[in-house]
Every structure is written in structure tokens, then in C-alpha cells.
C-alpha positions as MATLAB code, in Angstrom:
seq = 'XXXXXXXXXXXXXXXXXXXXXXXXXXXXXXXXXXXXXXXXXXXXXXXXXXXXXXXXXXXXXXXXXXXXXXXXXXXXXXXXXXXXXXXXXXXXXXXXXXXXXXXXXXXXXXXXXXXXXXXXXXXXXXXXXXXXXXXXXXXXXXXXXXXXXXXXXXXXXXXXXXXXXXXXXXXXXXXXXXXXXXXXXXXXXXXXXXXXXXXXXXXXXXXXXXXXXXXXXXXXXXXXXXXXXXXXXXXXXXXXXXXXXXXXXXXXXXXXXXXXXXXXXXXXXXXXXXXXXXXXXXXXXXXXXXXXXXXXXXXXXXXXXXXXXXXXXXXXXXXXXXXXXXXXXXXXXXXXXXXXXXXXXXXXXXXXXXXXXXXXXXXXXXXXXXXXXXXXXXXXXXXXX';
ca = [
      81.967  -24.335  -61.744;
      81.433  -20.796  -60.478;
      81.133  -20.407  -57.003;
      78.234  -18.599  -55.771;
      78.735  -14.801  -54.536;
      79.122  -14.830  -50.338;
      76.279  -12.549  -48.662;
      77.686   -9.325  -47.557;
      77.693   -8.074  -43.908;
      77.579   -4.439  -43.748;
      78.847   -3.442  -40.239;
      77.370    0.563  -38.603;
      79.281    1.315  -35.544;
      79.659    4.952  -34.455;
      83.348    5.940  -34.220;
      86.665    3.210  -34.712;
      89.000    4.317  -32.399;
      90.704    1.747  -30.252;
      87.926    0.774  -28.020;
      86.513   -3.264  -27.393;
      83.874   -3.345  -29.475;
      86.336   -1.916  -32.153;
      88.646   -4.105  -32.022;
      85.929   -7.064  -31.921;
      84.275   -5.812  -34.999;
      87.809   -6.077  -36.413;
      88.385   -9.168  -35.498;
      85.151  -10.226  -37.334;
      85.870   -8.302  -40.809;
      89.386   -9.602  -40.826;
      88.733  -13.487  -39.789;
      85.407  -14.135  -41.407;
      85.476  -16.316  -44.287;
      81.866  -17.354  -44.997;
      80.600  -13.362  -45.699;
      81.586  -10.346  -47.412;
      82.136   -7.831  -44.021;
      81.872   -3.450  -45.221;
      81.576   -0.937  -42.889;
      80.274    2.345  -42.060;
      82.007    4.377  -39.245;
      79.573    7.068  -38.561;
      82.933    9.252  -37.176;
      86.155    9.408  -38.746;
      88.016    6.202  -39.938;
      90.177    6.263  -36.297;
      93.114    3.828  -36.299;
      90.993    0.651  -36.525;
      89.409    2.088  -39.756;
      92.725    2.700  -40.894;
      93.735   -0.853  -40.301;
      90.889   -2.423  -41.947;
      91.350   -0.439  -45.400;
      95.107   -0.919  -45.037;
      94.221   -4.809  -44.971;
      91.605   -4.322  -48.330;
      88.175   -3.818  -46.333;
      85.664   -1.424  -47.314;
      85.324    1.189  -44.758;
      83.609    4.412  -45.376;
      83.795    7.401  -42.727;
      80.701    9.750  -42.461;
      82.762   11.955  -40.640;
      80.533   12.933  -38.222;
      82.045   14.723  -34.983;
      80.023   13.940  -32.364;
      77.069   11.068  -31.664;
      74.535   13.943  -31.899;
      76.273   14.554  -35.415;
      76.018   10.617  -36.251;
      71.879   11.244  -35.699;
      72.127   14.380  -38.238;
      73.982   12.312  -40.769;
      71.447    9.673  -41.012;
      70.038   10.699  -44.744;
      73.722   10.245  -45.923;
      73.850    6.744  -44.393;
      70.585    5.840  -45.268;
      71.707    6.641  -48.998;
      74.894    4.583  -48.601;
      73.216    1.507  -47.368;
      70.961    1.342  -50.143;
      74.106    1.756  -52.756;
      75.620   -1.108  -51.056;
      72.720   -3.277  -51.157;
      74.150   -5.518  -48.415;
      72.423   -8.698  -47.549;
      72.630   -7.835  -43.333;
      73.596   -5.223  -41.234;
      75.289   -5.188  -37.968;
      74.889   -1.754  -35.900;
      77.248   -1.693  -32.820;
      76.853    0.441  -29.643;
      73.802    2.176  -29.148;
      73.963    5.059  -31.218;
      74.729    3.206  -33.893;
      72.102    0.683  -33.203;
      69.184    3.623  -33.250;
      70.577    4.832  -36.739;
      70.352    0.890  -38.492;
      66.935    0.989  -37.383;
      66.171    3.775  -39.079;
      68.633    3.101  -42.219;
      68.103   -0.513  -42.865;
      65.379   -1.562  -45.269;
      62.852   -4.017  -44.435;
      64.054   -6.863  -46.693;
      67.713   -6.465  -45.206;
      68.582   -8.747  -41.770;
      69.290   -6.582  -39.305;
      71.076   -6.955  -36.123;
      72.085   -5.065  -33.023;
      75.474   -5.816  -30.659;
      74.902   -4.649  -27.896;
      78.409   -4.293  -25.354;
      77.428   -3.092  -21.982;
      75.501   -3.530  -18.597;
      73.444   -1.045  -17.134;
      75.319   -1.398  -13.782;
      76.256    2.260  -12.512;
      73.758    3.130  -15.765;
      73.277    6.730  -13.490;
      77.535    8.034  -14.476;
      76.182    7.949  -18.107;
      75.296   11.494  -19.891;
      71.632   12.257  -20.810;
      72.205   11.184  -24.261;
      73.546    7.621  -23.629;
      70.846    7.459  -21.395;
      68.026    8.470  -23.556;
      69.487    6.144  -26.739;
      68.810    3.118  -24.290;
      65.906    4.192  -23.143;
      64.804    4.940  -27.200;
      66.576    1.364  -27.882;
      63.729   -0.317  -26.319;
      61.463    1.411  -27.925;
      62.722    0.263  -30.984;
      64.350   -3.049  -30.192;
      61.719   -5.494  -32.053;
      63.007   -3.981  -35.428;
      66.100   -5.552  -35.484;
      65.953  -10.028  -35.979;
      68.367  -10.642  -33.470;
      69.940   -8.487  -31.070;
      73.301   -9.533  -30.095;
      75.007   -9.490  -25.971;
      78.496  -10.061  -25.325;
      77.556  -10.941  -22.098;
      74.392  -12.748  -20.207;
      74.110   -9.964  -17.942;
      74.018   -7.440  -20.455;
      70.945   -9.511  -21.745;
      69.149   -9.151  -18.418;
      69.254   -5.498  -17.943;
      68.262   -4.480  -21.256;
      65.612   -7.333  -21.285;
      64.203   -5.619  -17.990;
      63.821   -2.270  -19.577;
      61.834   -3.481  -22.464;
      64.709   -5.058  -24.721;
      62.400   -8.267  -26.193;
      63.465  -11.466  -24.882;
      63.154  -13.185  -28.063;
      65.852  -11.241  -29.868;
      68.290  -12.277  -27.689;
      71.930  -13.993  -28.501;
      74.551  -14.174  -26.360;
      78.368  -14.322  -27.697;
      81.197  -13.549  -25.564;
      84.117  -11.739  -26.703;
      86.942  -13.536  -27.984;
      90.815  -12.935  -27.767;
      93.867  -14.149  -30.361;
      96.527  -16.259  -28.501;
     100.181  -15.727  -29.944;
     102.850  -17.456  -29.517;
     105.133  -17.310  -25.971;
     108.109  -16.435  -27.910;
     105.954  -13.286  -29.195;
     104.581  -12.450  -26.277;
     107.986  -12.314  -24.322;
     109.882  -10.483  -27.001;
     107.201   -7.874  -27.071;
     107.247   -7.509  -23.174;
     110.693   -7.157  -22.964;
     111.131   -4.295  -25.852;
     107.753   -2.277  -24.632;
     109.563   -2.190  -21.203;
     112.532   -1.046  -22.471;
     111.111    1.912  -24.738;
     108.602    2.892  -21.390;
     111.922    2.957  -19.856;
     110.313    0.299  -16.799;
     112.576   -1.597  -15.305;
     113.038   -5.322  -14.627;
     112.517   -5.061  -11.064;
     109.362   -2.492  -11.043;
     106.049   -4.127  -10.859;
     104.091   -1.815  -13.471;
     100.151   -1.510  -12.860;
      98.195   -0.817  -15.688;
      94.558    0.351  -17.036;
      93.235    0.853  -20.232;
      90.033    2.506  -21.217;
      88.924    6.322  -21.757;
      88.240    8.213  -18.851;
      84.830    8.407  -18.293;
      83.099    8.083  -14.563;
      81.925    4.971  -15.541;
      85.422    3.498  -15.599;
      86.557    5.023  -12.240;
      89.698    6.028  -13.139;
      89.680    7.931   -9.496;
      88.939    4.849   -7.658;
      91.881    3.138   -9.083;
      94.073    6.106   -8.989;
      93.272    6.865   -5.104;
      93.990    2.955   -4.389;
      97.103    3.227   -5.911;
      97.920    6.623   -4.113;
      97.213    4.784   -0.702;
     100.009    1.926   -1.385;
     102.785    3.854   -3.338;
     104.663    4.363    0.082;
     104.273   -0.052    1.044;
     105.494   -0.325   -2.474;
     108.575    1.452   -3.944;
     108.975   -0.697   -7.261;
     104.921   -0.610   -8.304;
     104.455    1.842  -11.200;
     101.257    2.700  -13.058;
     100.682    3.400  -16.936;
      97.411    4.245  -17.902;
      96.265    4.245  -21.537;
      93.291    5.182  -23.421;
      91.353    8.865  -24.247;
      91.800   11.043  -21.337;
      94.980    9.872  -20.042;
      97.257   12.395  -21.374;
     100.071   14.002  -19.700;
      98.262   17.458  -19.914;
      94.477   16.330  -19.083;
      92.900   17.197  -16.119;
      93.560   13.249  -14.354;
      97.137   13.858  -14.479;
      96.783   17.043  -13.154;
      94.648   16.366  -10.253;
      97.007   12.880   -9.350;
     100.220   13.242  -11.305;
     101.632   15.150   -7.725;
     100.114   12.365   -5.217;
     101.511    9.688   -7.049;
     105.215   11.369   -7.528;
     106.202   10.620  -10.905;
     105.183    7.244  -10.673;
     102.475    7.323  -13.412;
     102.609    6.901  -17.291;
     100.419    9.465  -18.690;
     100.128    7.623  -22.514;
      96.623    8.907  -24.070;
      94.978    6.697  -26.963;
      97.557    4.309  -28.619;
      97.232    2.121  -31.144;
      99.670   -0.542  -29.610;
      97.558   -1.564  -26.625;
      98.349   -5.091  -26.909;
     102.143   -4.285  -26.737;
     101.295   -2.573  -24.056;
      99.514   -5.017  -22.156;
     101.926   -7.607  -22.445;
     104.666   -5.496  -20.602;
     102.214   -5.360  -17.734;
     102.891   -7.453  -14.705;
      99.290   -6.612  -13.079;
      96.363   -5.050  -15.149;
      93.488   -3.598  -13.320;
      89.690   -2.871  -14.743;
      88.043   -0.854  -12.004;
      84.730   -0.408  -13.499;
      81.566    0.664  -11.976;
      80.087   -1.114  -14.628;
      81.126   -3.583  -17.836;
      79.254   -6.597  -19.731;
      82.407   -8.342  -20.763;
      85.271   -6.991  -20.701;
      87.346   -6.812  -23.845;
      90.430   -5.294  -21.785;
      90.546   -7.766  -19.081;
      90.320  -10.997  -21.701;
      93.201   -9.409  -23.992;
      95.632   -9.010  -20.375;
      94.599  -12.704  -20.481;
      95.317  -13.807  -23.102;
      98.981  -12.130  -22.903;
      99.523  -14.140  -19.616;
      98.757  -11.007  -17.326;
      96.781  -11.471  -13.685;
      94.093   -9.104  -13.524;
      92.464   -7.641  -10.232;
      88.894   -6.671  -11.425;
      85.912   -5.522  -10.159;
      82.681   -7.955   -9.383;
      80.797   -6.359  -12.240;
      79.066   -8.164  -15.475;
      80.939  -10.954  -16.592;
      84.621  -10.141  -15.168;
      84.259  -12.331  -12.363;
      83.316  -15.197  -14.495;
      85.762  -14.424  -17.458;
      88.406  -14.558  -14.379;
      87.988  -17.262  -12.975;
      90.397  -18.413  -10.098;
      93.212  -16.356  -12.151;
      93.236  -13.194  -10.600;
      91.898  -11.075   -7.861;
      87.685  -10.002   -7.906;
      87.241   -6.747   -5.984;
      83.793   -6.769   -4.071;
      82.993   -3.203   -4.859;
      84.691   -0.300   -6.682;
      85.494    1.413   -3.409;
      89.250    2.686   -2.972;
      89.903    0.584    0.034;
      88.327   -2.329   -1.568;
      90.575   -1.636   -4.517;
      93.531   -1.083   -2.323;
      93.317   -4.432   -1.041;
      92.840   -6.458   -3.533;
      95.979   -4.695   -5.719;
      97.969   -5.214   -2.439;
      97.767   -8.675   -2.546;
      98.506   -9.023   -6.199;
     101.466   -6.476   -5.265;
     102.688   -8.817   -2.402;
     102.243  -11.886   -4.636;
     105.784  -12.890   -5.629;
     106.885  -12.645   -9.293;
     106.378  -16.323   -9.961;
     103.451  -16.333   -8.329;
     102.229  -14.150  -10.777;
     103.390  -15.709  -13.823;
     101.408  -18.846  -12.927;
      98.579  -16.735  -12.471;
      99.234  -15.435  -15.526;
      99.717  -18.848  -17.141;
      96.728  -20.179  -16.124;
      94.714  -17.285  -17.202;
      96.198  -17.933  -20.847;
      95.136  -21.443  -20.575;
      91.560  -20.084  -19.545;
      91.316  -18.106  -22.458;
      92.528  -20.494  -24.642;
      89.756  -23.153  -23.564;
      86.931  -20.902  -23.116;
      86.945  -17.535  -25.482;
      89.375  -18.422  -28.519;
      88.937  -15.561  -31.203;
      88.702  -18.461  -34.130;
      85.841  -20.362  -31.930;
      84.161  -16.455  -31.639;
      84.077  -15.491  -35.068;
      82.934  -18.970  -36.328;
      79.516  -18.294  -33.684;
      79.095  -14.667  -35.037;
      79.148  -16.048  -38.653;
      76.944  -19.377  -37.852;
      74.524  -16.664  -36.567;
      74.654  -14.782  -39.578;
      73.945  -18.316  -41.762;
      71.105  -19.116  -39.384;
      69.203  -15.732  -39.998;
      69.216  -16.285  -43.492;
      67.965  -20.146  -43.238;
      65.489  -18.901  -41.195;
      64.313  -16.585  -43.628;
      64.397  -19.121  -46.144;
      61.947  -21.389  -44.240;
      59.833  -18.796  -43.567;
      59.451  -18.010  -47.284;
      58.604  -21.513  -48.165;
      55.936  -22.038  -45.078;
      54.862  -18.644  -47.117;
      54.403  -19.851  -50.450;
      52.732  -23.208  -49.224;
];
């Protein structure tokens, strides 16, 4: 007997470079089982793209340089959405989010993910800010709109976001094996040329104010003279050797840095880290700090959206993202002995592994999915009677 066609997801995110809610969208298209997953990058393909097509997914690029761009190129994605016909639509980030609305027709389920708090909303640019401010505006349009994180829920919700859209589903992380994760710790040392007896710091994320790159950079400045062995690799757009961080700090902090830019192996990366650090004005859930996690890593973050929950008693929360406050919570990680740390570490895995498993993740995004369309379907009935 023929089994019936799956629905199709169509997923609208703005660019697919190597950022969280990338690599969670991956994570859906590549796990889920129960749907068809396409997607439209409203940028180029970026390396996530590039891994999704490489693996047989549909991904098509607009090609669209800049958000402002992605707005412009709206006919064109309005015309591919209707030649794919999908069954539902997932927009991610806001940008993306404001062109489903417009895109998407009535008949199709549409729903928004929305990734981040609106703490230290104010370090945004105008645009970001309007597009929120727009969102809510236009936020009853989609069936469901989609949090990674409770608190995310509450700040939109107190702008205008409706209450009734809301779902809440944390990020998840993949667990691999020990073996794995030691192998690729010891070789990523090895080609970053770190040794076994420095203690290497890292961040990931773009540089953007929001992220405070400074306040973590200025911390780290302030206990490079207690600490001889700590070094610091920072990864993500922004980070280069030649950008204007590393030439405001690269001086200060003596050669001690790793200036790597965007890479595609950030999870290689992570796992050669013996501390990782998310010094954020502002997150929801942090997609960064969970993936350290998962690769056995203590993280000292800062008490914003859900990092002190996703933490735990694993790591270090920093009160606020002031330098000194900073300073002293990456001194006592950098005091901690090694062992000490690799317990932490240990029992962060386990943490991960109880609480925000990627198999237990994808399974609620795709129940979701089934539930919109069961919906619909009593709705119709309730309808016709």
C-alpha cells in the first residue's frame, strides 16, 4: 500500500551562516522524519546552506546582501513560495519573520521562531529595532509563534506579541561520544598550536555590542598578569586578525589572543576549550553556551535570559556584564584546578543530556507541526457541521 506523501515544511530565515538559530534550523531539516523540511535563505547559501544541499535538502539562496535587501526581494520570495506549495512555513529571526507574513498565503500554517530577549534591546541598530517593533504589529498573522526561551516570550508578549501564539521550545544540543569528543580536543589543540598546560578561554559569536565582546576582552586584560597559562580564542564574524577588536586589544593582551573570524568547525573548536565564556548583555537561550555543554566544557555566563537556568550548578553566573564582575567570576573558574573543571564539565554533559537532548527537541518542533494541522482539521469539521 502506498504511503501517503509527508506535509512539507518550508523554512525562511534571513542569512545561514554559522549562527544558533542556523545551526538549530539544521538540526531540524536534517533529523526530522515526520515532514518534508525546504528552505529559503533570503542571503547567500553561507556554510550551513552548503551543508544542507550537500546532505540532499532543498535550499534556495535569494541572494540578497543585506536585511534591507531581504525586504526588496520579497516579490521573488513571494513567487517561490507559491511554486513550492508547501503545507507550513517557518520564518526565523525577525526579518525573516516580517517577510513570511507578507509571503505566506492564507491557507498555508504559518509560524514564527523567535531567538532573542529584549534585554539590552537599546545596543540594537534602528532597523532591528523597528522589525520588532513592526513584529507586533503583525504578530496575530502567524498560528503559532515559536520562543526558545520563556523569557523571550515575556518581552515580546509585553510589547504587543499576542499571548495566545505562544510556544516555548528550548534549544537542543547532539551528545557524541567521549571517545569523539577527546580525540577532537586533543587534535584542535594541536593545530591552534595550545598547549597541554595553557588554560584556553574562549567566545563565540559575531561582534556586535550586544555580545560585549569589550567586556570580556577588558576582564581578561585585567587577569593576564595572575595568570600566565590562560589564553583566549575568539571565533565568530568580527574576530579577525585585521578587524578593528584585535586592533584595539591584540597589544593589551600580548599575543595571548586567537584572532579566528567565522569558522565552520565551531564545535571542534569548542571542545578544545577548557573554559567558554558568553558575556552577553542580552540572550534568550543560548545556543553557544548549551553546545560548550554538551562537549563537557564549564561555562562562566552572564545572568541574562535563560543561561542561568540552562547552567545550572555547572558553571559560574556573572551578576552583571560589568568587567570586574566578569573578572571575577573567570578568576575563579581560572583558579579552579583542572579536575575540578572536568567534573564541572561532566556534570554539565549530564545536564544536557537529561534536560535539552537534540532527538527530544526535534521530536517537540515536529509534534507542533502535527498539532497545527489537527487543529485545522477540527476546525474544518466544527465548520462543516
Amino acid at each position: 500500500m502506498t504511503q501517503p506523501a509527508r506535509p512539507t515544511v518550508l523554512h525562511i530565515i534571513t542569512g545561514l551562516g554559522t549562527g544558533g538559530a542556523e545551526r538549530m534550523l539544521a538540526q531540524i531539516v536534517s533529523r526530522g522524519d515526520r515532514f518534508v523540511h525546504e528552505v529559503i535563505v533570503l542571503a547567500d547559501r553561507g556554510p550551513v546552506g552548503a551543508q544542507l544541499a550537500a546532505e540532499g535538502h532543498r535550499v534556495t539562496a535569494i541572494g540578497a546582501a543585506t536585511r534591507l535587501n531581504g525586504i526588496l526581494a520579497i516579490p521573488r520570495v513571494w513567487r517561490e513560495v507559491r511554486r513550492r506549495a508547501p503545507d507550513a512555513v517557518q520564518s526565523w529571526l525577525v526579518h525573516a519573520n516580517l517577510v513570511s507574513a507578507v509571503v505566506t498565503p492564507r491557507r498555508v500554517k504559518l509560524l514564527w521562531s523567535v531567538r532573542h530577549s529584549l534585554d539590552g534591546f537599546h545596543r540594537e541598530n534602528r532597523l532591528t529595532r523597528f522589525a520588532v517593533a513592526l513584529g507586533a504589529k503583525l504578530a496575530r498573522r502567524p498560528q503559532s509563534i515559536i520562543y526558545n526561551s520563556g523569557v523571550a516570550a515575556d518581552h515580546h508578549e509585553a510589547i504587543g506579541y499576542p499571548r495566545d501564539r505562544r510556544m516555548v521550545i528550548p534549544n537542543g544540543f547532539a551528545l557524541v561520544a567521549d571517545d569523539v569528543v577527546a580525540e577532537s580536543r586533543t587534535s584542535t589543540r594541536a593545530a591552534l598550536g595550545v598547549g597541554d598546560r595553557d588554560v584556553l578561554v574562549g567566545m563565540v559569536g559575531r561582534v556586535h555590542p550586544i555580545k560585549n565582546h569589550e567586556g570580556f576582552l577588558e576582564a581578561c586584560t585585567m587577569l593576564a598578569g595572575n595568570f600566565p597559562a590562560m589564553r583566549i580564542v575568539l571565533i565568530g564574524k568580527g574576530t579577525e586578525p585585521e578587524g578593528a577588536l584585535a586592533q584595539k586589544y591584540s597589544h593589551r593582551l600580548d599575543g595571548k589572543v586567537l584572532w579566528l573570524g567565522e569558522r565552520s568547525d565551531v564545535l571542534a573548536l569548542t571542545s578544545a576549550l577548557d573554559i567558554a565564556c558568553n558575556t552577553s548583555y542580552g540572550e534568550a537561550f543560548s545556543n553557544v553556551v548549551g553546545e560548550a555543554m554538551s562537549y563537557g566544557v564549564p561555562c562562566v555566563v552572564t545572568d541574562v535570559g535563560e543561561s542561568a537556568a540552562l547552567l545550572g550548578e555547572s558553571g559560574w553566573v556573572v551578576p552583571s556584564p560589568d568587567p570586574k564582575d566578569i573578572e571575577l567570576s573567570l578568576q575563579q573558574a581560572l583558579s579552579m584546578s583542572p579536575g575540578g573543571r572536568r567534573q564541572l564539565g561532566a556534570l554539565a554533559r549530564q545536564r544536557i543530556a537529561k534536560h535539552f537532548s537534540i532527538e527530544a527537541i526535534v521530536r517537540q518542533y515536529e509534534d507542533h507541526y502535527a498539532s497545527l494541522f489537527v487543529q485545522s482539521a477540527k476546525s474544518n469539521i466544527l465548520n462543516w457541521l
